[in-house]
C-alpha positions in Angstrom: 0.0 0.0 0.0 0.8 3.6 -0.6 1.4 6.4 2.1 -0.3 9.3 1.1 -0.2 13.0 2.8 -3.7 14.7 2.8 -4.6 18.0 2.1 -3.5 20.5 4.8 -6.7 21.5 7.1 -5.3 23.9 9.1 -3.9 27.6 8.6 -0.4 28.4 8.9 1.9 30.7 8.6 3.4 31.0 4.7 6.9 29.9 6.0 5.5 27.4 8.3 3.9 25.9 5.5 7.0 25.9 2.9 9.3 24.3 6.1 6.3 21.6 6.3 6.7 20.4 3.1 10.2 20.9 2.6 10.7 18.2 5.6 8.1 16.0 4.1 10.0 16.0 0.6 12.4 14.1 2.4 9.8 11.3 3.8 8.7 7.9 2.8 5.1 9.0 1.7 4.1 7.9 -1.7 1.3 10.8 -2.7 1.0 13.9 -1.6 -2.4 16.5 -1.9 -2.2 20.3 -2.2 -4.3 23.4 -1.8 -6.8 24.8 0.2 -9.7 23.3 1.2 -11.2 24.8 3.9 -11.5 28.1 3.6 -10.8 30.8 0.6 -9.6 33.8 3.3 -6.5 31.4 4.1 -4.7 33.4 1.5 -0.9 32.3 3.3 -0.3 30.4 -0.1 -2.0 31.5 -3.2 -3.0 28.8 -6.2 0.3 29.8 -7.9 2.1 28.8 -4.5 0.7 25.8 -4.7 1.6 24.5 -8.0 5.2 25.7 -7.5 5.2 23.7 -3.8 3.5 20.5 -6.3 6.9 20.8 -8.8 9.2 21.5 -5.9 7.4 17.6 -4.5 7.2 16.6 -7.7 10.9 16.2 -8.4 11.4 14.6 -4.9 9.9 11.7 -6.5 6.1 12.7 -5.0 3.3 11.5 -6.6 1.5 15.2 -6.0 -2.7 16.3 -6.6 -4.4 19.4 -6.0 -7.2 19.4 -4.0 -10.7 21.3 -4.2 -12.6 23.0 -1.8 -15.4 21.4 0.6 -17.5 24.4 0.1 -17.9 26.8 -2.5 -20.0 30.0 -1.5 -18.9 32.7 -3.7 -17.9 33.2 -7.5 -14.0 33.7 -6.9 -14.1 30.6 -4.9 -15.6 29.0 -7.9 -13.1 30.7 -10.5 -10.4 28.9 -8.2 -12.1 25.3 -8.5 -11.8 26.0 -12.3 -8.4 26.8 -12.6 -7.4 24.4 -10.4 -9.5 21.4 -12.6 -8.2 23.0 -15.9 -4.4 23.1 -14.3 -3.5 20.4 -17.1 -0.4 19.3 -15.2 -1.7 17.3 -11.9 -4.5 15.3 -11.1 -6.9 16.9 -8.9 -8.5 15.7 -6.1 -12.5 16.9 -6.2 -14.3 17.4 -3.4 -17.1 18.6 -4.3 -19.7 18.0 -7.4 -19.1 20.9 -9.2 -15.1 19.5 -9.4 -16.5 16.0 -10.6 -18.7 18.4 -13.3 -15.9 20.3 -14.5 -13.0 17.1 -14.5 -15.9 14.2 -16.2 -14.5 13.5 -19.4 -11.8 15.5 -19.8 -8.9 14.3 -17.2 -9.2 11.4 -14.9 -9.3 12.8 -11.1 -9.6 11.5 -7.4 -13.0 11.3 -5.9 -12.7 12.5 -2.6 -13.8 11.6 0.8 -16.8 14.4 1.2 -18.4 13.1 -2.2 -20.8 10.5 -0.3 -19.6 7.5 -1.6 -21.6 4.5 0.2 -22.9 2.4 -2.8 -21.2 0.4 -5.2 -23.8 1.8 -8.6 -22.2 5.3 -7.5 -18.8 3.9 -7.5 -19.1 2.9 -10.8 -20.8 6.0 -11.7 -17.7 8.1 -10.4 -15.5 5.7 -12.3 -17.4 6.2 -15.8 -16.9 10.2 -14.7 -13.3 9.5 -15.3 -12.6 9.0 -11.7 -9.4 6.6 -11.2 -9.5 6.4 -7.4 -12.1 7.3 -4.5 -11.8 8.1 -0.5 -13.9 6.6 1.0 -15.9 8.5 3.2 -15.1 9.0 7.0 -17.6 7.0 8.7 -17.8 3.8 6.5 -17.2 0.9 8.1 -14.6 -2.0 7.1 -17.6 -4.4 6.7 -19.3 -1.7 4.2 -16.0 -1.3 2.2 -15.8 -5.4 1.9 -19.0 -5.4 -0.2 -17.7 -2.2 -2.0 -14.6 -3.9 -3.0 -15.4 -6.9 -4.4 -17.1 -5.6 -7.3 -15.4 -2.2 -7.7 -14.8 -1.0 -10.9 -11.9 -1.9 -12.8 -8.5 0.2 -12.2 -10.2 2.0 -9.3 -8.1 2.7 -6.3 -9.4 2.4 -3.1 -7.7 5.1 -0.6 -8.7 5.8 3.3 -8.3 8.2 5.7 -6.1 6.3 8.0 -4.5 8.6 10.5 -5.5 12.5 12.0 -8.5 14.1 13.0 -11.3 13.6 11.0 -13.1 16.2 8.9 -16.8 15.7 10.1 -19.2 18.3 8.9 -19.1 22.0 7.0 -21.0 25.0 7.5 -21.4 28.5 6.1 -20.8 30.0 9.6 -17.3 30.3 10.8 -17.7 28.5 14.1 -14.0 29.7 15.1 -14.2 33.5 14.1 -17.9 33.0 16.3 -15.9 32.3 19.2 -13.9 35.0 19.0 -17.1 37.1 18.9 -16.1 38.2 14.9 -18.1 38.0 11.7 -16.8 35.6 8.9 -16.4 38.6 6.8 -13.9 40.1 9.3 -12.6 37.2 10.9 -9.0 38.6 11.3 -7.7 35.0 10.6 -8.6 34.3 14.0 -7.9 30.3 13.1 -4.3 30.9 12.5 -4.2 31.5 16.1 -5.0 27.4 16.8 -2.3 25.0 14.5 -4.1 22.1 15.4 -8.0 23.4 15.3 -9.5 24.5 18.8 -10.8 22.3 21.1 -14.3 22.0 22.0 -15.3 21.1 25.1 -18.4 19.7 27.0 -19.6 21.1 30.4 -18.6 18.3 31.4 -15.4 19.5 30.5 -14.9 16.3 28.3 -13.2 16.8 24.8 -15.8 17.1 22.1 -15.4 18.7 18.7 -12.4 20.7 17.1 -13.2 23.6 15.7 -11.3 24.8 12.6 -12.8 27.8 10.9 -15.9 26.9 9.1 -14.9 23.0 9.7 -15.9 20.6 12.5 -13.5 17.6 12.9 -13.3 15.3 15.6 -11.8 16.1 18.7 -9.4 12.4 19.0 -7.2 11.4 16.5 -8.5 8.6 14.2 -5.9 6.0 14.1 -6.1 3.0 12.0 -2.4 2.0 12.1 -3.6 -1.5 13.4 -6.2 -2.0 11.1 -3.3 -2.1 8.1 -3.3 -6.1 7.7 -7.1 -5.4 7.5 -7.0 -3.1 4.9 -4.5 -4.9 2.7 -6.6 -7.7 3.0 -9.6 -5.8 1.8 -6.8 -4.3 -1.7 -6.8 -0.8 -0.3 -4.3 1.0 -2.3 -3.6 4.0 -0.3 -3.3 4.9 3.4 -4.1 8.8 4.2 -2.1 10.8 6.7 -3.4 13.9 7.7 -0.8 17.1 8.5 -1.0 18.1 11.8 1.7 20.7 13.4 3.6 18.2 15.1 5.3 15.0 14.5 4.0 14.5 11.1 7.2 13.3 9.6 7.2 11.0 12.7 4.0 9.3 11.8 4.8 8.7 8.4 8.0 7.3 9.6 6.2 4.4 11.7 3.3 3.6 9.3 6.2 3.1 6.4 8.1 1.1 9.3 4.7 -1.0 9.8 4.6 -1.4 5.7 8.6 -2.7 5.3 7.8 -5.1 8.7 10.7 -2.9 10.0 8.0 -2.4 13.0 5.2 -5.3 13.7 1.8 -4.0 14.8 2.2 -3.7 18.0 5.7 -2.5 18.1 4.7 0.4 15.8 1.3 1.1 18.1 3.7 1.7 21.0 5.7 4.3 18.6 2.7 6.1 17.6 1.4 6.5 21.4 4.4 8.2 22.5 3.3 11.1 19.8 -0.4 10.7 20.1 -1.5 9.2 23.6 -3.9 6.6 23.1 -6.1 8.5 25.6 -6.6 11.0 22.6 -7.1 8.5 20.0 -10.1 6.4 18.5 -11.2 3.8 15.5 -14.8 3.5 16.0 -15.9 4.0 12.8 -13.8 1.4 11.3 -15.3 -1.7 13.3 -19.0 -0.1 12.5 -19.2 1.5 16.5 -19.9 4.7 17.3 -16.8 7.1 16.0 -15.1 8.4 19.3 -14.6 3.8 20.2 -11.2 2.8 20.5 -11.0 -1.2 19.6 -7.7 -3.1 20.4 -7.6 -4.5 17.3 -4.2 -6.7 17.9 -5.9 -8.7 20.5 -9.2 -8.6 18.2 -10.1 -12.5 17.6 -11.8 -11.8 14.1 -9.3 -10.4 11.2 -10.6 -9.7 8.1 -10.3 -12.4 5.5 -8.2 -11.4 2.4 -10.7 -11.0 -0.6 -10.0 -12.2 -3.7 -10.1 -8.1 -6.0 -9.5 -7.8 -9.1 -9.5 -4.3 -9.8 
């Protein structure tokens, strides 16, 4: 399986992000997705920025996209998604259906993971779009993506989100220029202020939600480093990563040391807890339970049998 680096959710400083991806030129991961797609005031890195980063990664041997934004609102966010599906030079990653509109029939593209994916008839629909590989989508269960794959398309990859905080919902209110008592329209960048999201919390005082900007993700870290024999035995291609501020070179490190057997299972579980207490992580969604779970699934007794794909 491949290692890729997702899209980059949060916003950062220009030269924080150009350090970011210089380090990660350096790494084992395979793919690699650029551009933002949150939210259109993140103006750090411009669409020019972005395609110059993609060379820079390109000629370190990365297989490189561009991704589109979630949610389009106005008409310059929808000039971008043109330009950026009429690039000519990368595939794009479309997140939206207005993407899939623009790329269907003319260049093959990614389907990604907010398109709502859950049957195989529109799997095989995205694939007669032109679509050469799907994410599936955040919640889907391994059980789901077994029927999925035995009769997926031809040539289709199969890619899923395997490690950060999940992306959960969108909305046309800026949740984290709210909490700063700003309007979106004068948010101030108020997000830039939180590299990892900000935390939401119950009165409880339990950790709920992270809020990043108009985004919602989840407030653990979904983790399915010990799902990987599961999802080679169900052909998944690709195995996403998302950035997060710290120890992202780390991470990729010990999921490439899981793939060369450098690292068994549990060896490379006990690598990844000393960056991400397992306290703070979860799997849920992945054995069909409610997201925020945490399954052990080295000592599970039921492994998934290897499927016979053809794709």
């Amino acid at each position: 399986m491949k290692i890729a680096l997702g899209p980059l959710l949060y916003y950062w400083q220009r030269e924080t992000i150009l350090n970011f991806y210089e380090s990660i030129a350096t790494t084992a991961v395979d793919v690699v997705y650029l551009g933002e797609t949150v939210c259109s005031r993140r103006h750090e890195l411009r669409l020019s920025d972005w395609v110059d980063l993609a060379k820079r990664l390109r000629k370190a041997g990365k297989e490189v996209l561009l991704s589109t934004q979630v949610l389009l609102e106005s008409g310059a966010e929808l000039g971008t998604m043109h330009k950026i599906a009429a690039n000519g030079d990368f595939m794009v990653e479309a997140n939206d259906m207005g993407a899939v509109q623009c790329l269907a029939g003319k260049t093959a593209f990614v389907a990604g993971p907010h398109l709502n994916i859950y049957n195989l008839p529109t799997l095989q629909w995205m694939a007669s779009l032109g679509a050469l590989r799907w994410v599936i989508p955040m919640e889907m269960a391994r059980s789901a993506l077994a029927v999925l794959q035995k009769d997926r398309p031809a040539g289709m990859q199969t890619e899923v989100f395997a490690f950060g905080r999940m992306p959960l919902a969108f909305s046309a209110r800026c949740f984290t220029a709210r909490h700063n008592n700003l309007p979106k329209d004068d948010c101030r960048f108020s997000c830039m202020a939180d590299p990892d999201g900000l935390m939401l919390k119950t009165r409880e005082h339990e950790e709920f939600l992270v809020l990043n900007g108009i985004q919602t993700q989840s407030a653990k870290v979904y983790n399915l480093l010990q799902s990987w024999g599961d999802m080679q035995a169900l052909g998944v291609d690709v195995v996403r990563i998302s950035p997060q501020s710290q120890h992202s070179a780390e991470i990729i490190a010990v999921f490439d040391a899981l793939r060369t057997q450098t690292l068994g299972p549990q060896q490379a579980q006990a690598r990844l807890q000393a960056l991400v207490p397992e306290s703070e992580q979860c799997n849920g969604y992945w054995h069909g339970r409610p997201g925020l779970d945490q399954v052990d699934q080295v000592n599970q007794e039921n492994p998934v049998e290897p499927l016979e794909v053809t794709a």
